[in-house]
C-alpha positions as CSV (number, residue, x, y, z in Angstrom):
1,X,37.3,-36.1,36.7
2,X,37.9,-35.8,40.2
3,X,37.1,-33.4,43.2
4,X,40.6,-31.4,42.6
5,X,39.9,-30.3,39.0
6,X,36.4,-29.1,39.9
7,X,37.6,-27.2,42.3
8,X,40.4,-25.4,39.7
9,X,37.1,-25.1,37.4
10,X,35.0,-23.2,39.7
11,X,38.1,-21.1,41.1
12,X,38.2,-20.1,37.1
13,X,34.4,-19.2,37.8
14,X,33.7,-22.6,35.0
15,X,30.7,-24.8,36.2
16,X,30.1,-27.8,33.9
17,X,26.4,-29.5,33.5
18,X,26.0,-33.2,33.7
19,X,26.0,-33.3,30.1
20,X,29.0,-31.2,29.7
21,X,31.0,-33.4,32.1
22,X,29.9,-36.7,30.5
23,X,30.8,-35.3,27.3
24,X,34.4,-34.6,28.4
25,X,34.1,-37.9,30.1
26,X,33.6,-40.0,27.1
27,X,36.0,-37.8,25.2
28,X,38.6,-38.6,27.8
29,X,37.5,-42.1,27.8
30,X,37.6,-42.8,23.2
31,X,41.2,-40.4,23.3
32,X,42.3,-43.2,25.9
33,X,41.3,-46.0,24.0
34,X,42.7,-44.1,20.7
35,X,45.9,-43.6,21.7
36,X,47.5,-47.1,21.7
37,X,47.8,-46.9,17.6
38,X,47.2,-43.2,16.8
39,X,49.5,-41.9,19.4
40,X,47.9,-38.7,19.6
41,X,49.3,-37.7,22.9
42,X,52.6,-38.5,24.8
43,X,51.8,-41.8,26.9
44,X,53.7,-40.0,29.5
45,X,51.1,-37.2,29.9
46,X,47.8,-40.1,29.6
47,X,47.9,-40.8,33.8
48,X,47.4,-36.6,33.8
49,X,45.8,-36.1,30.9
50,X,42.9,-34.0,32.5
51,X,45.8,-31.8,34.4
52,X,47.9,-31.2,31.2
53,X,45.2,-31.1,28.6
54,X,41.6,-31.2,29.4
55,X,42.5,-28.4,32.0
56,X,44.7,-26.8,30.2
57,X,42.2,-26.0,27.5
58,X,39.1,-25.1,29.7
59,X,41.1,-22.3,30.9
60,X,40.4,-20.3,27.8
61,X,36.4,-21.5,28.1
62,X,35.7,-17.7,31.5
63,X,37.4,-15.8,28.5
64,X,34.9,-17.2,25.3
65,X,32.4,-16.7,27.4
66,X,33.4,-12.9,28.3
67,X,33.8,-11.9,25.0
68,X,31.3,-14.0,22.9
69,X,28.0,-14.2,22.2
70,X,25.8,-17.5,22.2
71,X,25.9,-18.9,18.6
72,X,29.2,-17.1,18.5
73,X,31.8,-19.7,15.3
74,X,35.0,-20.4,17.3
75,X,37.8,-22.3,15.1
76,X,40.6,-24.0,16.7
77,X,43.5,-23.8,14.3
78,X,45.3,-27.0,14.2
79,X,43.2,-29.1,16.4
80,X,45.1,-32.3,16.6
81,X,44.3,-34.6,19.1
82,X,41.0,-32.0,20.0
83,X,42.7,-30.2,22.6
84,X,41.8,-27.4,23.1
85,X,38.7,-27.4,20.2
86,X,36.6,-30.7,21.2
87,X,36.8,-29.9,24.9
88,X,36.1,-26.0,24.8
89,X,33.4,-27.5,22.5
90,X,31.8,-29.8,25.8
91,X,32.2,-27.5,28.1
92,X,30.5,-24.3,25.8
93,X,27.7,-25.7,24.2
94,X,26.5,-22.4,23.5
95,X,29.4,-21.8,21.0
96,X,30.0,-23.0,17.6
97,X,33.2,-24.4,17.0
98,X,35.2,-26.2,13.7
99,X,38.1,-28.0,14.5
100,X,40.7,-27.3,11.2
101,X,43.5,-30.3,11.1
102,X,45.5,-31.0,8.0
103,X,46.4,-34.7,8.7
104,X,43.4,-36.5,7.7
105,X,44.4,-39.3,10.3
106,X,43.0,-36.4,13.0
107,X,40.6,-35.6,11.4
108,X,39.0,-39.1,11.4
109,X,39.8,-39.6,14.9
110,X,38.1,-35.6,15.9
111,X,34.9,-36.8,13.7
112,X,34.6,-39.8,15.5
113,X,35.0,-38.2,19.0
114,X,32.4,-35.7,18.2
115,X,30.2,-38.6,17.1
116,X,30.7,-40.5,20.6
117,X,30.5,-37.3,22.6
118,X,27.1,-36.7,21.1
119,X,28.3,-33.0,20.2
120,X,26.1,-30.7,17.9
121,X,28.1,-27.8,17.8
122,X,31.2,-29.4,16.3
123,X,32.1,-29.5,12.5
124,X,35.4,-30.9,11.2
125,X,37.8,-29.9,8.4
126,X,40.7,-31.1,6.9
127,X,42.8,-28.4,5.7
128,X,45.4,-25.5,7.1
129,X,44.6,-21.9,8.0
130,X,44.3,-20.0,5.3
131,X,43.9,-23.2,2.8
132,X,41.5,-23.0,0.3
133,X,38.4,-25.5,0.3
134,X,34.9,-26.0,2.3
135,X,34.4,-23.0,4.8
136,X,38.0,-21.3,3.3
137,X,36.1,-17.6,3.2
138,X,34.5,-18.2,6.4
139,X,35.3,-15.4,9.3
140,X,35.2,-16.1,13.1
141,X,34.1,-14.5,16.0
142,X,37.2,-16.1,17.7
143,X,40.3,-18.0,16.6
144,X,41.5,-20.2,19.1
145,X,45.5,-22.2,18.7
146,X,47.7,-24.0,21.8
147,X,50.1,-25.8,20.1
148,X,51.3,-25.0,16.4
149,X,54.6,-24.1,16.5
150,X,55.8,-19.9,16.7
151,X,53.2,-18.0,17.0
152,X,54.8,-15.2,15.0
153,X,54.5,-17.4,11.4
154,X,50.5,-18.6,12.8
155,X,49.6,-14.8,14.1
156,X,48.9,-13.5,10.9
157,X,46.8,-16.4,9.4
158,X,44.6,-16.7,12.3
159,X,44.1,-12.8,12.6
160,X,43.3,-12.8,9.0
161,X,40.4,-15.0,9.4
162,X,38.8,-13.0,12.7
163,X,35.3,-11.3,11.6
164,X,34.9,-7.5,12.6
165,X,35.3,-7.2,17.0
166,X,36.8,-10.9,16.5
167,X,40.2,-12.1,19.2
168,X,42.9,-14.9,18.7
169,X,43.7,-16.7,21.6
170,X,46.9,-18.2,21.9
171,X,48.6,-20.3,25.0
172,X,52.1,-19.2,25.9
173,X,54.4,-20.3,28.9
174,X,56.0,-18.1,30.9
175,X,59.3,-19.1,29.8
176,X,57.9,-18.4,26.3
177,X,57.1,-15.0,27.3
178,X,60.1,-14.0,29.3
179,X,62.3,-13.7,26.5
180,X,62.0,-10.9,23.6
181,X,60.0,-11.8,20.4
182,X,61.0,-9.2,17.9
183,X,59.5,-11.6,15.3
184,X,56.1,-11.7,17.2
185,X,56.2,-8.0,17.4
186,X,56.8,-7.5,13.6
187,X,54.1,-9.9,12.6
188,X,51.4,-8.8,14.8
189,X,52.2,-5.2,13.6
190,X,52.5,-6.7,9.6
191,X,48.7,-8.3,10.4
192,X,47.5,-4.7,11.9
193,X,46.6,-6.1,15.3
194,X,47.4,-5.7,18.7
195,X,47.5,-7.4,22.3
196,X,44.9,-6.5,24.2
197,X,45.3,-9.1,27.2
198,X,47.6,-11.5,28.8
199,X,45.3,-13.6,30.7
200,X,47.1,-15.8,33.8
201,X,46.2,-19.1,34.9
202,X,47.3,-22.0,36.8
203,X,47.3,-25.8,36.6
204,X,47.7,-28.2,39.7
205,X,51.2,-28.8,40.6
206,X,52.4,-26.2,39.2
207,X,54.2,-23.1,40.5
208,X,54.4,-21.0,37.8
209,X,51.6,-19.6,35.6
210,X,51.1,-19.8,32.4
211,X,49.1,-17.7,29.9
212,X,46.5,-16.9,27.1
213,X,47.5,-13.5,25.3
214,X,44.5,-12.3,23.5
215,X,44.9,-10.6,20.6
216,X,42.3,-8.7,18.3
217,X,42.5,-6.9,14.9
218,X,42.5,-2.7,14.3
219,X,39.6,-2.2,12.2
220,X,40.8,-0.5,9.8
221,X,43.3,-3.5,9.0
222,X,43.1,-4.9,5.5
223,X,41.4,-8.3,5.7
């Protein structure tokens, strides 16, 4: 990591311990060697993968911490490649986080990651939101997704799963949100809950922002 990302960190108010850094270090390091034969990102984005990704998902960690508690669950829905789960997970070691992937392939590869990093707070499981199996009836303080497809069919799966006070955080682009999404609208208000930030940020080299809406369930909804 160089001196240009820790300075985006600590503009986002994020300063990372020795061990948090070396975690994320050796996490960069096993995707890198990884991704020859699981191809688990684009090659195109590997020279910047600490811009595009590693970044990218630490922008969500001044939020967690805002509305969490220490020992708070977080569960990243769809985890992939770990991004932004495994590195939220280095970076907030006072958080609990499972990583939920349906392709077993991940799965391996987030289990053995976790493993390498040396991280305690991380379980993996190899289903879907909603699926049934180990820690299906479990509720979260937070629900966390960046890149499963339109968020109007995910919304109501990941609110569903929120315990009582708990937020879904989901990363949108601006183009994303500068055209209408009657479908969002109609699902969020089908699940019974309701936005209650959009939260700006910005990544090197970039000249537009991009965003986490936060979204959190009425109480009264039906869970």
């Amino acid at each position: 990591m160089n001196d240009s990302i820790e300075a985006v960190l600590a503009a986002w108010g994020l300063k990372l311990t020795e061990e948090s850094l070396r975690k994320l270090e050796v996490f960069a390091a096993f995707l890198a060697e990884k991704n020859a034969v699981q191809n688990l990102v684009s090659e195109r984005d590997m020279p910047q993968l600490w811009e595009r990704h590693m970044l990218d998902s630490l922008a969500a960690a001044p939020l967690l911490r805002r509305a969490l508690k220490p020992g708070a669950l977080i569960a990243d829905a769809g985890s992939g490649a770990g991004f932004p789960g495994l590195a939220l997970s280095a970076a907030l070691e006072e958080f609990n986080f499972q990583l939920l992937e349906s392709r077993e392939r991940r799965c391996d590869f987030l289990t053995e990651a976790a493993a390498a990093m040396g991280s305690r707070n991380v379980a993996v499981f190899n289903r879907r939101v909603g699926e049934g199996g180990p820690a299906a009836g479990q509720r979260y303080a937070a629900v966390i997704e960046r890149a499963m497809g339109q968020l109007e069919n995910i919304l109501p799966q990941c609110l569903n799963i929120l315990s009582r006070g708990g937020i879904f955080l989901a990363w949108q682009s601006a183009a994303q949100l500068a055209q209408p999404r009657p479908a969002v609208e109609a699902a969020l208000k089908k699940a019974g809950g309701r936005l209650s930030e959009t939260y700006p940020y910005r990544l090197p080299g970039e000249d537009s922002d991009r965003y986490i809406l936060v979204f959190t369930k009425e109480p009264y909804a039906h869970t």
